[in-house]
N, C-alpha and C positions, 0 to 999 in steps of 0.2 A: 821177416815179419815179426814184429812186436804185438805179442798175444797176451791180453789181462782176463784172469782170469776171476769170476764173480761169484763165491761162495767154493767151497770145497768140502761138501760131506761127498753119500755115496755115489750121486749120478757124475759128478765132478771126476772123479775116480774111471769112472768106466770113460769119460770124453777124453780128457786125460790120457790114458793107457791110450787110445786111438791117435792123437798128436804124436804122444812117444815111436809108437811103432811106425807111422808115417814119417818119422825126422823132425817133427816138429816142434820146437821147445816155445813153453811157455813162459813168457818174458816176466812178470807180476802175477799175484794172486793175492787177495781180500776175501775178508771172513768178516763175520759180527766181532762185535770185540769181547772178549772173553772167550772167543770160540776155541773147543779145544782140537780141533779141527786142521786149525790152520799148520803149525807148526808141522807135523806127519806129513801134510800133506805135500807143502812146500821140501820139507826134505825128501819124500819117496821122488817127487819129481824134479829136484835139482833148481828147484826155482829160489832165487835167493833175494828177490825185490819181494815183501812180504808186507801185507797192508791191512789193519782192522779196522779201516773205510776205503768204501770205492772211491767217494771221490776225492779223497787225499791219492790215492793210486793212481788216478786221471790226473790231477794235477801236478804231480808229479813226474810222471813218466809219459814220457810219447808213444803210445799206445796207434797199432795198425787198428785193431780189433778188439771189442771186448766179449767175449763167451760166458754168457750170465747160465750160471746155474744155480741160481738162488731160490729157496723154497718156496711152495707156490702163495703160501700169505705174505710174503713179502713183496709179490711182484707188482701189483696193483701201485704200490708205495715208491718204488721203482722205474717203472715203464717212463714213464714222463718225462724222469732227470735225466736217465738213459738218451731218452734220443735227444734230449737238448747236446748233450756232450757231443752229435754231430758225429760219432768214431760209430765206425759200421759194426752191429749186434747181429 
């Protein structure tokens, strides 16, 4: 299963850890751009498709699922495109 993952600060981190210990690798991850975020977090978890937009992510990669852990003002701005993209959140 190809997992994209949607924003990486803290909560990102603890879902994360929960993937790893079950076997699960996540395929992609996206951050805002400038985030300093991303890179740490992409390296602690071996993820090497790296994105600062989601939907350059989506459009690029064939994504099973996307696992939004993106902060709560952003979600409003979000939700919408999300499920247009049709890939189960």
């Amino acid at each position: 299963m190809k997992i994209g993952f949607i924003g990486c600060g803290l909560i990102a981190h603890f879902h994360a850890d929960v993937f790893k210990e079950l076997g699960v690798n996540i395929f992609a991850v996206s951050a805002r751009d400038n985030s300093s975020n991303l890179i740490p977090f992409a390296e602690k978890f071996g993820i090497g498709n790296r994105y600062t937009n989601w939907e350059t992510m989506v459009e690029k990669e064939s994504l099973d699922v996307l696992w939004v852990m993106a902060s709560w003002d952003q979600m409003d701005s979000l939700l919408i495109p999300l499920i247009k993209t049709k890939i189960p959140l």
